[in-house]
MIBAGU-557152 format. One record per residue (C-alpha): x, y, z; residue in three letters. Coordinates in steps of 0.1 Angstrom, whole numbers, plus 2048, in hexadecimal, padded with zeros to 3 digits. Layout:
XYZALA ...
end
This chain:
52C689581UNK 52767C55EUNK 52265B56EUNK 4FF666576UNK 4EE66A556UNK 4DD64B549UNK 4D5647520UNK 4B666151CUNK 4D067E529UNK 4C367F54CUNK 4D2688566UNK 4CA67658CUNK 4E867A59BUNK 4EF69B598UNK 4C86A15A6UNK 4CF6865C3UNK 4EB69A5CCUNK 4DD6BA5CDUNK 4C26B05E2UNK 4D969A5FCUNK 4F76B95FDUNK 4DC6D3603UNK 4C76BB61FUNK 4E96B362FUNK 4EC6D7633UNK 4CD6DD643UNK 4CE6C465CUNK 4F06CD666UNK 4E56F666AUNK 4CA6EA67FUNK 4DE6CF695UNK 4F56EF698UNK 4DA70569EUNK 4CD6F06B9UNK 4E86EF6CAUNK 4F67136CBUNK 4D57206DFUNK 4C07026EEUNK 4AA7176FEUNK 49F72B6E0UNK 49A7056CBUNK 4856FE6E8UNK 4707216E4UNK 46971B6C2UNK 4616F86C2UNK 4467026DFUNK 43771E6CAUNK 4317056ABUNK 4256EB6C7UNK 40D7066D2UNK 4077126AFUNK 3FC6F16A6UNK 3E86EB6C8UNK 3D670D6C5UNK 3CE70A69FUNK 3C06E66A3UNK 3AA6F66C1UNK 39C7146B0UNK 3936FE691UNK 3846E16A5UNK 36F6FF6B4UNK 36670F694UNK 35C6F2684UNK 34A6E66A1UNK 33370469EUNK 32B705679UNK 3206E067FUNK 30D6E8698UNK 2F16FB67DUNK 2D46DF67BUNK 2D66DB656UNK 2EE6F364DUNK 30A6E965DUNK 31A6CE644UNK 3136E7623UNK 325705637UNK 3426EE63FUNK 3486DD618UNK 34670360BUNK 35D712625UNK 3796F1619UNK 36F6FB5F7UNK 37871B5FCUNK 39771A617UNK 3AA7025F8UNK 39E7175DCUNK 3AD7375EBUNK 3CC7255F8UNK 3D071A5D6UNK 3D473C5CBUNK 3E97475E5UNK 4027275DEUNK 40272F5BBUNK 40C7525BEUNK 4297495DAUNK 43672E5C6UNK 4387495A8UNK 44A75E5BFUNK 4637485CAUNK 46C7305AAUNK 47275459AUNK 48B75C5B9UNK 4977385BAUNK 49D734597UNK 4AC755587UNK 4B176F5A8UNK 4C974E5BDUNK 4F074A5BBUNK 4EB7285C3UNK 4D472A5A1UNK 4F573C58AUNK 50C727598UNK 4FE70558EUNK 4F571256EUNK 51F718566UNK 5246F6572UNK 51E6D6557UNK 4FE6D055FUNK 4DE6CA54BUNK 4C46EA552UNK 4AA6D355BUNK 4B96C0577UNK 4BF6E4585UNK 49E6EF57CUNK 48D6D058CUNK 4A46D65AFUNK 4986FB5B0UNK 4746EC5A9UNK 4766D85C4UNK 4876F15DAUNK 46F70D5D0UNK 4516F85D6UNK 4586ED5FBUNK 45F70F603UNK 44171B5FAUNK 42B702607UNK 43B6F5628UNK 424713636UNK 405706628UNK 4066E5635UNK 40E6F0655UNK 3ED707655UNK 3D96ED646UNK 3E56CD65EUNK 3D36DB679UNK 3B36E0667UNK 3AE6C2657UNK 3B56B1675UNK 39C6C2686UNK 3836C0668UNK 38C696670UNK 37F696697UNK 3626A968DUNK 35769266EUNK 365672688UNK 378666669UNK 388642665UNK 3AC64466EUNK 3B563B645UNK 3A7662640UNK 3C967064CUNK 3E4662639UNK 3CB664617UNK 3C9686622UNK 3EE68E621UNK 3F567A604UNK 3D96955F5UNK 3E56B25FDUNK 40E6A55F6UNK 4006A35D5UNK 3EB6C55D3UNK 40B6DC5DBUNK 41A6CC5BDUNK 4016DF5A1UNK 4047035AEUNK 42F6FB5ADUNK 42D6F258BUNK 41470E582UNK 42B726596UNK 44B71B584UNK 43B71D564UNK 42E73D56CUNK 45074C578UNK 46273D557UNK 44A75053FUNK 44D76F557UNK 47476F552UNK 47376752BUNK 45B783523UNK 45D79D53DUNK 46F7B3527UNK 4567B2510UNK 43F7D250AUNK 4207BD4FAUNK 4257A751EUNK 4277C6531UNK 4087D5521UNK 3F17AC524UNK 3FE7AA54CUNK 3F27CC556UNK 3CF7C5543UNK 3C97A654EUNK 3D57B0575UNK 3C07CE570UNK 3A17B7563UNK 3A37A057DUNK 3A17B9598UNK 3827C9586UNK 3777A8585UNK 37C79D5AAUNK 36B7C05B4UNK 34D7B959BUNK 3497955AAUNK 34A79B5CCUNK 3357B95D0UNK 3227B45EDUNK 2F97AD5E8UNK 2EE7B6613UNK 2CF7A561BUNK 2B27B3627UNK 29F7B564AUNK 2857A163AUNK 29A78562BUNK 2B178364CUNK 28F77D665UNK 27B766649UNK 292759631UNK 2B3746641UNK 2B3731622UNK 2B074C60CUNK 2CA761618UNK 2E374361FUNK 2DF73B5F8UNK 2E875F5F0UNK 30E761609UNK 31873D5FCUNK 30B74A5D6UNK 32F75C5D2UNK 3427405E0UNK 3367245C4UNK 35672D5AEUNK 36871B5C4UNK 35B6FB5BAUNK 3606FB598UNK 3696DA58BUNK 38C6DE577UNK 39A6F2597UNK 3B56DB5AAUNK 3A66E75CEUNK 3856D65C5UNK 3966B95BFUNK 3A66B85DFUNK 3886C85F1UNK 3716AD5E0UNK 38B6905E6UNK 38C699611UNK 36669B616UNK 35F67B604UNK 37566C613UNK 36B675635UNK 34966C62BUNK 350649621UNK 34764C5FEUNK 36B63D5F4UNK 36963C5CFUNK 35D65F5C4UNK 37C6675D9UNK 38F6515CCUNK 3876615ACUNK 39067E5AFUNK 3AE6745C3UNK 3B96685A1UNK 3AD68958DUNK 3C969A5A7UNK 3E26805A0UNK 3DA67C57CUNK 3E06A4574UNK 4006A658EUNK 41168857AUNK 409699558UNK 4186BE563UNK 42F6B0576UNK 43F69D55BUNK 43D6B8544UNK 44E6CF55BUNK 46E6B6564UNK 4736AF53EUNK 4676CF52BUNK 4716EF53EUNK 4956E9543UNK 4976F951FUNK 485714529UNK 49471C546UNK 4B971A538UNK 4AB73351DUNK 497747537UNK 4B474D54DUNK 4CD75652FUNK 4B0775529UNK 4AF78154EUNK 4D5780551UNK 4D978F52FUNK 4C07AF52EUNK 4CA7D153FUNK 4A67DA546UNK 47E7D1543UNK 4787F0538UNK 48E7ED51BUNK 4717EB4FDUNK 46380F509UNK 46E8314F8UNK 471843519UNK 48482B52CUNK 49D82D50EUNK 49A850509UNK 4A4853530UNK 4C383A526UNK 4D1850509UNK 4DF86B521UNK 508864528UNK 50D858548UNK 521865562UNK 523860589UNK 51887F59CUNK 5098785BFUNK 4EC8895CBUNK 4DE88E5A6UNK 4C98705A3UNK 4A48725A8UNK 4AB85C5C9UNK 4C48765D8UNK 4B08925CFUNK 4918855DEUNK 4A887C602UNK 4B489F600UNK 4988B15FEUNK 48589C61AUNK 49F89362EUNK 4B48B062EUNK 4BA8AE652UNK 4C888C64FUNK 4EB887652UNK 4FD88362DUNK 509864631UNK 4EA85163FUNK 4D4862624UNK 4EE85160BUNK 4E582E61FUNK 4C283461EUNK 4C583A5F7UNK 4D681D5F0UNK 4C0805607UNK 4A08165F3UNK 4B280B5D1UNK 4BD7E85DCUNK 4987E45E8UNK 4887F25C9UNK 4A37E05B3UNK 4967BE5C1UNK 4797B45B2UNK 46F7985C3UNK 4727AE5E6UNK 4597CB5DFUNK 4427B35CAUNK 44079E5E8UNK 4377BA601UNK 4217C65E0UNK 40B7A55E4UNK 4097A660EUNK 3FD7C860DUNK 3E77C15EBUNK 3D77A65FFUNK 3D27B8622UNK 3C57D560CUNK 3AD7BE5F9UNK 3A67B3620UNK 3A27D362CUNK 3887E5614UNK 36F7C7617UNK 3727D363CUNK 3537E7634UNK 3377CC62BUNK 33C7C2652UNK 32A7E465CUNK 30F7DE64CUNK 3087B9663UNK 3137C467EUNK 2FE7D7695UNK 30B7CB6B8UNK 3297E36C6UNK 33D7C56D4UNK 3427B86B7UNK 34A7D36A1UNK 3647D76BEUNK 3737B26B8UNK 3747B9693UNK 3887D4698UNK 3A17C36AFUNK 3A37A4699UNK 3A87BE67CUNK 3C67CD695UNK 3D37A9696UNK 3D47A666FUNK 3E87C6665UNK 3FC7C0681UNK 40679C678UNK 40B7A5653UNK 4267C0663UNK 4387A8675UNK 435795654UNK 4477AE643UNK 4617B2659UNK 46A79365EUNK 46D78F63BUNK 47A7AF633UNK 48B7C264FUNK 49A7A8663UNK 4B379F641UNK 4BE7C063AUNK 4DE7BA651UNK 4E3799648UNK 4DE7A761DUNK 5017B8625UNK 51379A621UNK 53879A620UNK 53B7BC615UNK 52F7C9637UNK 5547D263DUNK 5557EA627UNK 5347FB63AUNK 5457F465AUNK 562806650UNK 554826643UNK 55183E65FUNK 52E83D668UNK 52F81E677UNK 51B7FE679UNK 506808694UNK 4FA827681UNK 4F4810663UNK 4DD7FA678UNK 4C8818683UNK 4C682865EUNK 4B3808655UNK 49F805677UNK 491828671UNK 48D825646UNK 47D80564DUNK 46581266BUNK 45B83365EUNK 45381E638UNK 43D804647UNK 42E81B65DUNK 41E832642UNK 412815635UNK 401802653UNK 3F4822661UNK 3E2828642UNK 3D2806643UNK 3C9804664UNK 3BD82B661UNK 3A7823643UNK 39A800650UNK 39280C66EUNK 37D82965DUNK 36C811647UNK 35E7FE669UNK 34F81F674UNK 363825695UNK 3648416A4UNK 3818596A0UNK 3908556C3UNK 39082E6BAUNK 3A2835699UNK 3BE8496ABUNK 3BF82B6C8UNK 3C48146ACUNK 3DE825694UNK 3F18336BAUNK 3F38096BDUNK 3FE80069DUNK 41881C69DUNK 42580D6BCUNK 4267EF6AEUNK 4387F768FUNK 4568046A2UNK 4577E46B7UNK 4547CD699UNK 46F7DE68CUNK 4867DE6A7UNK 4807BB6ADUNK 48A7AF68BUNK 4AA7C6686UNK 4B87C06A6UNK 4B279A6A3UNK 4BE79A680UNK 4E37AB68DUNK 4E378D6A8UNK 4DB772695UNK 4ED77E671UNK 4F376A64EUNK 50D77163AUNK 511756625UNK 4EA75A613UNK 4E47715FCUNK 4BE7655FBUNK 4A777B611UNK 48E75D614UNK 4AA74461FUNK 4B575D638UNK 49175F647UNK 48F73A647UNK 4AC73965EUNK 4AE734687UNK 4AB75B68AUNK 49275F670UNK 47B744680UNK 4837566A1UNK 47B776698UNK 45A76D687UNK 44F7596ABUNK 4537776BFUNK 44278C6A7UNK 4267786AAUNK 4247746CDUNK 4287976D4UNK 40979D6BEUNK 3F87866CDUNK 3F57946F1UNK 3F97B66E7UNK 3D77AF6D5UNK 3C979C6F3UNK 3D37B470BUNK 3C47D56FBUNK 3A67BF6F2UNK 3A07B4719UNK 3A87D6725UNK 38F7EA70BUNK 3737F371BUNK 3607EC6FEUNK 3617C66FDUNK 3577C271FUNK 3337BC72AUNK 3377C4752UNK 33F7E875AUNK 35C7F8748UNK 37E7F675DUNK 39581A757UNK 3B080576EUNK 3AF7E7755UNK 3B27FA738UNK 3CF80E749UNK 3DF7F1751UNK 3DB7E172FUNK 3E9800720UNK 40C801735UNK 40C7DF731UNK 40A7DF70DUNK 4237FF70AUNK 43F7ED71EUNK 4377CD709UNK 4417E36EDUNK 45C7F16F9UNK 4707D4705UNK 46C7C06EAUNK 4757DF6CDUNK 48F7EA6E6UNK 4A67CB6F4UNK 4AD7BD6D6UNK 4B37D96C3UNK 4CB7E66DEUNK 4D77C46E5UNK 4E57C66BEUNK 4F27E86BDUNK 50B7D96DBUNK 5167BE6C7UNK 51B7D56AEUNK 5367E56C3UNK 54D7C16C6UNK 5437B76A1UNK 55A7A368BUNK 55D7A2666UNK 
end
């Protein structure tokens, strides 16, 4: 091992061997995982096919008809790039926060290098590297498609495509390095009261901010019939932000539509201004946070609680300590609500709710989702006030169904399919205790259904009241969604007993397993023509006269949808429940 450090105390070896142990690993669990269940390989490999297929289609078809504007078209396209990276930029920075925090102080792999003789930058620059490809394998995958669309629209050179991925290879590596720092500073001064105090004003600013900015200005009947210019300067005015020069998306942005248009060298420019800034950060992350990080984790490992700097949290401490069950606030709150609950799964309940709440980087994920469909969700009301046509309020209303639906199955796939799998190797002391595994299965089927449906029936309750439907609509919709919520459920916590992992602690590796990947396919292909089918079978979006027999048949259709895929696998888990081994 010491064989590996060269004069300046560097250490490659140790890094090369990191990233050849842990590669060897995943090519050997998906070789394994290929051939345990061809069929399913071969399911998934067609949905990403068809993902990729689809997305290319739909883009090629958007972009088609915003070119097709005499005049406008080329301006609507460069501000809708501008936009899509500057918002994506955001969105990468905030993942990459979440998971270098998870990767670098909440991961056993994480404490256990850090007891080994090791430098704590060669393990901070593996979790770098490990943190950044996890959070940005999804957006290449969404933006792939795009850009190649964006390249048979704008009959690019064939050069355009390997600049392009050089470009955006380079791109993720500013939002890791922001992220990383980010989740170091968060660690070192969490505790802090004065840190406390700056991060709730400045979160609380920036909303008031993003509220202020993006109040809505609706345009007249006179401007819309007169003044298309007018009116098109006034929506694009609160988009020019998003080509400010220092931001790293305009660089990118800039660098693709250059290039597509020939003009090589101001591309080439700012092709450089990318690579210029990523070799700069870069460097100083590889060589100047391993410090940090050593002293960051020695903090997190070290304090007892956050809250430690504030009077009440201490005052709260000062009490002596005993073990009582059932006088906690938790227990007293599950014995007063679910008094008719059976003891014992009340006690499971409480202790899921704690591990959940205990985990920060679990509830401040679903915080985000749910921040961002919420966000989503009250801007639902500036459509009204466009939209005069019925059919189309009707579309936005199922594509609105489609979006709190897919952030569902979002959430449990991320959330609900791990809980069995979060057991780990102590799951024979739950499968021991007399209530049983199966009845420890369906405690956390119904905590996690009844929790996300308060939550998704609120949103799709208020968005659809902010679209102005009617009240029998809003009760069609949240009826759907409620469905839905049970289904999701089922699906991920009877795939997550088939397909378990007991070996990773990590929720995020878990999900990013065969049964994860699974799980999250299904999901969205049961969305997908559940949406279709409701939508085909309203009587609203059809032009010809309304069919009852259609949207009967839509209806069962979309009930026994539901059913069998929240039923089977849940049931199909509960039996293997039954012939389980520790």
């Amino acid at each position: 091992m010491a064989k590996g450090f060269d004069q300046a105390g560097v250490a490659p070896g140790p890094l090369r061997l990191l990233f050849w142990v842990n590669a060897l690993q995943t090519w050997r669990r998906l070789t394994s995982v290929c051939a345990q269940s061809r069929l399913l390989s071969a399911l998934i490999g067609s949905f990403l096919a068809g993902y990729l297929v689809l997305s290319f289609w739909l883009f090629y078809r958007g972009l088609r008809f915003v070119a097709a504007f005499p005049g406008l078209g080329t301006v609507l396209t460069e501000r809708l790039l501008y936009l899509l990276f500057a918002f994506l930029f955001v969105l990468l920075l905030l993942s990459n926060l979440i998971i270098s925090y998870t990767n670098l102080f909440r991961n056993r792999e994480a404490s256990f290098l850090l007891s080994l003789p090791l430098p704590p930058q060669t393990i901070f620059r593996w979790k770098f590297f490990e943190s950044t490809l996890l959070a940005s394998w999804a957006f290449v995958f969404l933006i792939a498609p795009l850009l190649a669309a964006f390249g048979m629209i704008r009959e690019v050179p064939w050069h355009f495509y390997p600049v392009t991925l050089v470009l955006i290879g380079l791109f993720i590596i500013l939002p890791g390095v922001g992220g990383s720092w980010c989740a170091l500073n968060l660690a070192r001064y969490l505790d802090r009261r004065a840190f406390q105090i700056a991060a709730l004003t400045f979160a609380l600013g920036l909303v008031a901010l993003v509220a202020f900015w993006w109040k809505a200005q609706p345009a007249s009947d006179e401007m819309l019939e007169t003044r298309v210019l007018a009116v098109l300067d006034q929506l694009l005015q609160k988009t020019k932000f998003a080509q400010f020069p220092f931001l790293p998306s305009y660089w990118l942005s800039t660098s693709v539509l250059q290039w597509a248009e020939g003009v090589l060298n101001l591309a080439g420019f700012f092709m450089l201004v990318l690579l210029s800034n990523v070799v700069f950060f870069g460097f100083l992350s590889f060589t100047r946070l391993g410090k940090l990080y050593y002293e960051a984790a020695s903090q997190v490992q070290s304090r007892a609680s956050v809250w430690g700097q504030w009077e009440w949290f201490r005052s709260s401490r000062r009490e002596p300590w005993t073990f009582a069950y059932g006088k906690g606030g938790a227990e007293r709150i599950a014995n007063g609500l679910l008094a008719w609950v059976q003891p014992d799964t009340r006690a499971l309940l409480v202790k899921d709710a704690r591990m959940f709440w205990r985990d920060t980087t679990q509830w401040g994920q679903s915080v985000l989702l749910f921040g961002l469909l919420a966000v989503y969700v009250i801007n639902l009301r500036h459509f009204t006030s466009q939209i005069s046509n019925s059919f189309w309020l009707q579309l936005v209303s199922y594509l609105n169904l489609g979006a709190c639906s897919l952030n569902l199955a979002t959430l449990t796939t991320r959330f609900v399919y791990p809980q069995f799998s979060l057991e780990g190797r102590r799951l024979w002391i739950i499968g021991m205790a007399p209530m049983g595994l199966a009845r420890v299965v369906k405690a956390k089927y119904w905590l996690a259904s009844c929790t996300s449906l308060m939550v998704t029936l609120s949103l799709i309750v208020l968005s659809t009241y902010l679209l102005k439907m009617s009240w029998d609509r809003i009760a069609f919709f949240g009826s759907v969604i409620a469905v839905m919520t049970f289904t999701l459920n089922g699906l991920a916590a009877g795939l997550g007993v088939l397909y378990p992992n007991f070996k990773e602690g990590n929720p995020s590796k878990i999900v990013s397993g065969f049964g994860g990947t699974f799980c999250l396919v299904l999901s969205f292909l049961y969305i997908l023509g559940s949406v279709l089918m409701l939508a085909f079978g309203s009587a609203e979006m059809r032009t010809e006269a309304p069919s009852q027999e259609l949207a009967l048949l839509s209806l069962i259709g979309f009930i026994m949808l539901s059913f069998v895929l929240g039923w089977l696998p849940l049931k199909l888990g509960l039996r293997r429940l039954n012939g389980f081994e520790f």
